[in-house]
N, C-alpha and C positions, 0 to 999 in steps of 0.2 A: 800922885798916880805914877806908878812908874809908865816909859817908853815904850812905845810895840813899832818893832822894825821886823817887815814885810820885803820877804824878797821873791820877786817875780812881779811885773803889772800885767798879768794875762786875766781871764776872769774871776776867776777865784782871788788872786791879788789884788785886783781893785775893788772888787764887793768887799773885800774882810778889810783895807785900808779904810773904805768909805764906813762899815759900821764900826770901827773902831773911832774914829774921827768923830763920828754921828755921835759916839759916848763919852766923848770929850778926851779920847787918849792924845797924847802926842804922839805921831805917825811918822816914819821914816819908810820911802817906799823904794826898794832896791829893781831897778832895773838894766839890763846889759846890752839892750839894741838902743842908740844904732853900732853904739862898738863894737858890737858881739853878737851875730846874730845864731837863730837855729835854721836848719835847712830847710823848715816849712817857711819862714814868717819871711812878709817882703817889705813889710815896712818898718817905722819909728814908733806907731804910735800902741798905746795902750788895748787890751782888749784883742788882738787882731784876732779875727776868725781864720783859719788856716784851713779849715774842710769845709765842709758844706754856710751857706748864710741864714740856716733856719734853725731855728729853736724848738720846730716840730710844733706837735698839733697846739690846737690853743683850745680847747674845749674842754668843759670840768668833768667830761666823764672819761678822759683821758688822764693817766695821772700823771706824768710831764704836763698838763696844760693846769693840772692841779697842785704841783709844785712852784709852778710859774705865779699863779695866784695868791698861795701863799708867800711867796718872796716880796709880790706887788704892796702887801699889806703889811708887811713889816719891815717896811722903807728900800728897798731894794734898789740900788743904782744902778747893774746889770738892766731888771725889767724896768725901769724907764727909761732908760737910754734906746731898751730896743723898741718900746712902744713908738718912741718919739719918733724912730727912723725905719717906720715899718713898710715892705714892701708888699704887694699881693703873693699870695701863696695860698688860696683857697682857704681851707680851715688849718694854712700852719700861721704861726710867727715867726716871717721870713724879716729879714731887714737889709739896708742900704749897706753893705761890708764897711764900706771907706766910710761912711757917715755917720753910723754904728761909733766906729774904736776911735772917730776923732772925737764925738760927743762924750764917751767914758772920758779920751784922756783931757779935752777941758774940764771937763769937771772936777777931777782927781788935783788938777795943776791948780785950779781956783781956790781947792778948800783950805780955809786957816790951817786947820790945824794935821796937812798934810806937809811935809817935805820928800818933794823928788830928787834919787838922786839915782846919776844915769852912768852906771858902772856895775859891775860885772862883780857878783860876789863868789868866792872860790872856797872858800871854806867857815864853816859855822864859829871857828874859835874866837873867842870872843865879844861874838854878839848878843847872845844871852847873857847877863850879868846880873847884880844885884839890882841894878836899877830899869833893865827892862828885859823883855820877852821878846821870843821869834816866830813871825809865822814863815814857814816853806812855801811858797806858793809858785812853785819853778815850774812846775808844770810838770807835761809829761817829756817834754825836749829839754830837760836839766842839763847844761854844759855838764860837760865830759869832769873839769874839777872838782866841782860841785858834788856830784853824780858818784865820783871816786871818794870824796870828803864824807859824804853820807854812807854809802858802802864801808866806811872802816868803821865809824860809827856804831853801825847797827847791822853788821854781820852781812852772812847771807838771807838778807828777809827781799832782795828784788827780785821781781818779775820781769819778763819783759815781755811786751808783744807788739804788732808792729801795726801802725794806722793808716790809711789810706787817704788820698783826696783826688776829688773829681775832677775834671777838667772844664774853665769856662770858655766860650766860643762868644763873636760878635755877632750880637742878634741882627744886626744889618747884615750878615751874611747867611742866613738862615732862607731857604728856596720856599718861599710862600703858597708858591702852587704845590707843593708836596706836602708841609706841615701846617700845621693849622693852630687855634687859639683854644681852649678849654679848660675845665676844671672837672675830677673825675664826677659823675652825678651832676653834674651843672651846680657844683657847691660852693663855688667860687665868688672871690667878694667882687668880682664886674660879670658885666653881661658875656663881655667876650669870653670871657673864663680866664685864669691865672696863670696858664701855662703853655707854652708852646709844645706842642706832640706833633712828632713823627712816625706816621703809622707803616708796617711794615708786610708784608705779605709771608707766606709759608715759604715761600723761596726765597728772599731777601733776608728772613728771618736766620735760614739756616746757614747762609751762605754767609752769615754777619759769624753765626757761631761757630764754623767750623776756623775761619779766620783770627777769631780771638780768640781760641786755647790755644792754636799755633803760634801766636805771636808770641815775641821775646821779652821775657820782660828784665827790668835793672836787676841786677845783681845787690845781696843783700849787704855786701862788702864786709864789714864788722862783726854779722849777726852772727848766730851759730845756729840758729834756725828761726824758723819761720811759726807765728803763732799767732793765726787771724781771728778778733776777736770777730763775733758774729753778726754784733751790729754796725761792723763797719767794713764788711768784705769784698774784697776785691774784686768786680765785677769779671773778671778773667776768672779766680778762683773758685766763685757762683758757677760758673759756666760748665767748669772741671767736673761739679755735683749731677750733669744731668742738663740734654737736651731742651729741656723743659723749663729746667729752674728760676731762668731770667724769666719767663713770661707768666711766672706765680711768686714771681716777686717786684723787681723795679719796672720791669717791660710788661706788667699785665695789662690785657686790653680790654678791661672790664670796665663803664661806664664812659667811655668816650668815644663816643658816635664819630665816624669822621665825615663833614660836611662836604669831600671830595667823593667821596665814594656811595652818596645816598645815605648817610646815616650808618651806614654797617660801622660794627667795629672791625677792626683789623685783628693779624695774626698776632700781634705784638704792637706794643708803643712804645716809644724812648719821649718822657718826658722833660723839659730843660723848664728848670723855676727862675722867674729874674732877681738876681743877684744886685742890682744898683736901682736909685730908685730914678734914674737917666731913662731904664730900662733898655739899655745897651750892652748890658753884659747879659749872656743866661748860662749857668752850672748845669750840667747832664745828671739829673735826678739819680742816686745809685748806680753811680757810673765811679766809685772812688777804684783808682788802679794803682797797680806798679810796672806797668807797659814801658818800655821804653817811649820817649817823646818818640820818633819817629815811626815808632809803629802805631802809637794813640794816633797819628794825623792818619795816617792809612786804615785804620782800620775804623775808627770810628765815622768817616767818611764816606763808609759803606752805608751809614743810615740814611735814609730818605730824606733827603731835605739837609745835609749836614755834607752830602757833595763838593761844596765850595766854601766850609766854614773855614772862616779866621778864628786860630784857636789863641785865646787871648792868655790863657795860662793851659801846660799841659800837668795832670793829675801824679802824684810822687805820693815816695810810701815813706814812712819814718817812721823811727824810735817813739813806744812810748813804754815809760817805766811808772811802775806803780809799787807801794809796800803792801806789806802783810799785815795789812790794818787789824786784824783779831787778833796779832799777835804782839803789834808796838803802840795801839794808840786807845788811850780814854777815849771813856766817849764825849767827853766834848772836844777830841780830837788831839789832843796832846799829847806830847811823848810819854810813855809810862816810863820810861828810864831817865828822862829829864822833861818833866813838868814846864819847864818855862819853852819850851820848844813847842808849838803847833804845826800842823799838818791843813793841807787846804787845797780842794781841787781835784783834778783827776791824778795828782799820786797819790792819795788817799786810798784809790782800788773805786772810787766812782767812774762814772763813764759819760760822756755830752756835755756839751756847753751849761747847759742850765742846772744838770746835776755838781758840775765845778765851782759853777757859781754860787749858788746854796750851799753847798760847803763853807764856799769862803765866808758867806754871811754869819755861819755859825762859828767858824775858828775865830772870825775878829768879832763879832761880840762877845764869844766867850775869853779871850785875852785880856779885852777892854776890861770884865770884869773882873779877873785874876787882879788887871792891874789895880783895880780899886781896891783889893781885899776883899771881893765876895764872892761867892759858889757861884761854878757853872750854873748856865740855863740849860736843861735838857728838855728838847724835844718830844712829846710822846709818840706810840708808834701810829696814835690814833690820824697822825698826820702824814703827808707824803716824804715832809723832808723827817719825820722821827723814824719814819720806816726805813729810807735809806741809809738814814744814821746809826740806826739797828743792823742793817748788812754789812757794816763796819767793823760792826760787835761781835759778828755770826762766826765762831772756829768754822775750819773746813779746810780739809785737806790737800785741799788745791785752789783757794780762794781767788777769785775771777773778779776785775771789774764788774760793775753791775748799773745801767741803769734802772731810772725808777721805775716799779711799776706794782698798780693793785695789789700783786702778792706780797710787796715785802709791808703793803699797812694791817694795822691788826680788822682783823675781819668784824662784820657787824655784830653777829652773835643771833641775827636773824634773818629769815629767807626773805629776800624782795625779786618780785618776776621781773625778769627783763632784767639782763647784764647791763645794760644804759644805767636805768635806773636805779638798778645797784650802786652802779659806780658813783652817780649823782647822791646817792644820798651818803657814800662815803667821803665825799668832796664837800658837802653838808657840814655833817659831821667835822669834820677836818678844820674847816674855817670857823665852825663856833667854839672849838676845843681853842683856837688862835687868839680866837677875841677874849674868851673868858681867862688865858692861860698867857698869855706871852705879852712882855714888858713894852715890844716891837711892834703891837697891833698898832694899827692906825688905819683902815677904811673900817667902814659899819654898815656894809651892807652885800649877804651874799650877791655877786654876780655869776646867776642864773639865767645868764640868757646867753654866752658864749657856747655859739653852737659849735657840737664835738664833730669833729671830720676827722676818724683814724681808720682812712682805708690803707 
């Protein structure tokens, strides 16, 4: 069997080292922190969440809680790692950040048949050879070498656009008699509810927005422009769209009563989800910026109850690069100009933690089999990760990240009432296609009782 060497241990990195390992390859896993870091990451270890700590909804008529599922059943290390370190989030799968990426990277450092090595790879020459294969899995913060190395490579096929992360505050500084505990609909897996909300009035409201298009925000230095993907936009740039916009998006005050006010809802709410499972750190729900730090302390300040917050990290914007996956990669992910080269994660042109993940799951099983000498496994579209593996495939003349969702799987073929149920019976479908179809199955039993929360 020949070698598969992995460069990058971010998620996609560690999932495609773990199923490649799982299939008996020999594993070499290239990492460059702590010598080298990226401007988001702050630690050493594997995995690090750099934006938000959720992995979004968990529910099967959700289809990110439907790709989660099927990664669970075809050995997924990502989703056990984050089950194991799960924190409340209502109906998301939030988890422990620090607890999280030290659990991937124990695991990663225990398995036989992986080799860690902690340095900084600059250029591909070399690493693919007759005796073993490559996966990229650098992510979307590829060192600048790297990033240059590939760029002669393969032309002009980069994208760029730039990602956001929120700011987290110490929940011990958070004014109790202003914010309160909740979950939106009382969905939340305690009584108290999942999240701390601070409710805001029609005058607090606006006086928060007029504040934040004014403010200054960092400078893109490098960039040449600016190009917010949608699902991860700047809460300042939201703001830019309309008076409104935050409060029919991250600040809606729909389903959360506030028990200071007799039950009303408010004009608005800023929800903060807890981030550790300490429950001392909490991230500001849709709050990802590129405000200058000292304008995020002042202006975000102005929310109720965030008055006197310690802000434990302030929210920063960065580089993410992604290829023109219709245009360079098989679909089991592979270079069409050189075969022994794979692709994994969000420079693929996917988008979220769990969609990078599932990638990697499919670039390193399908390596592992290159290396044995047999054909890819593909995916069908009947599934959520064949569907997004299809929007890999999809030409388009301006080809966008994408996460997953309903539309890119193939549709039933017949009408079922109620969009829930719909979904549910495409999540059905999806997992018995899994069982009867894929080498990687291993649970036997729909789980139909994860209830969907995608407000």
């Amino acid at each position: 069997m020949k070698k598969i060497k992995i460069i990058g241990a971010g998620l996609a990195g560690c999932e495609a080292a773990w199923q490649a390992a799982e299939a008996g390859a020999a594993v070499t896993l290239y990492e460059m922190r702590p010598g080298h870091s990226s401007p988001a990451h702050h630690t050493a270890d594997f995995a690090e969440l750099v934006c938000s700590n959720s992995l979004r909804a968990a529910g099967l008529s959700n289809a990110v809680g439907l790709l989660k599922e099927e990664m669970r059943r075809q050995g997924s290390l990502i989703m056990r790692c984050a089950d194991a370190t799960r924190v409340p989030a209502g109906g998301a799968l939030a988890v422990d950040r620090a607890g999280f990426a030290r659990l991937v990277t124990e695991s990663i450092e225990a398995h036989p048949n992986i080799t860690v090595r902690r340095e900084e790879v600059t250029t591909l020459d070399g690493l693919p050879d007759d005796d073993s294969l490559v996966i990229v899995a650098a992510g979307p913060l590829l060192a600048d070498a790297l990033a240059a190395d590939l760029q002669q490579r393969l032309g002009a096929a980069y994208l760029h656009f730039h990602d956001a992360v929120a700011p987290i505050v110490d929940g011990m500084t958070v004014d109790m008699e202003k914010a309160y505990w909740g979950s939106r609909y009382g969905k939340g897996e305690s009584e108290r509810g999942d999240y701390l909300n601070c409710p805001m009035t029609r005058d607090e409201y606006l006086r928060f927005y007029r504040e934040l298009i004014a403010a200054e925000r960092a400078p893109l230095h490098d960039f040449e422009s600016e190009k917010d993907f949608e699902g991860c936009m700047p809460i300042e740039s939201m703001a830019r769209r309309g008076e409104d916009t935050m409060r029919f998006g991250p600040m809606k005050p729909v389903g959360l009563p506030d028990p200071h006010n007799e039950g009303r809802e408010a004009y608005a709410v800023v929800q903060l989800r807890q981030d550790n499972a300490a429950a001392s750190m909490f991230n500001l729900v849709g709050f990802q910026t590129r405000l200058l730090w000292g304008e995020q302390q002042r202006v975000f300040r102005l929310i109720p109850g965030l008055e006197r917050a310690e802000f434990l990290r302030f929210g920063v914007m960065h580089r993410n690069t992604f290829l023109n996956a219709p245009q360079l990669l098989n679909p089991d992910l592979s270079l069409k100009s050189e075969p022994r080269i794979y692709f994994a994660g969000q420079i693929t042109g996917v988008e979220g933690y769990v969609e990078s993940a599932a990638c990697g799951l499919a670039a390193g099983y399908n390596a592992a089999r290159r290396a044995k000498g047999e054909k890819p496994f593909l995916w069908a579209r009947e599934t959520a990760l064949g569907g997004l593996l299809a929007h890999l495939q999809t030409p388009s003349a301006d080809f966008q990240p994408m996460n997953v969702t309903f539309g890119l799987i193939e549709p039933l073929g017949y009408k079922v009432r109620g969009k829930q149920q719909k979904n549910l019976k495409i999540a059905e479908r999806a997992l018995n296609w899994l069982k009867a179809n894929s080498p990687l199955y291993q649970a036997d039993e729909l789980n139909d009782s994860v209830e969907d929360i995608s407000e």
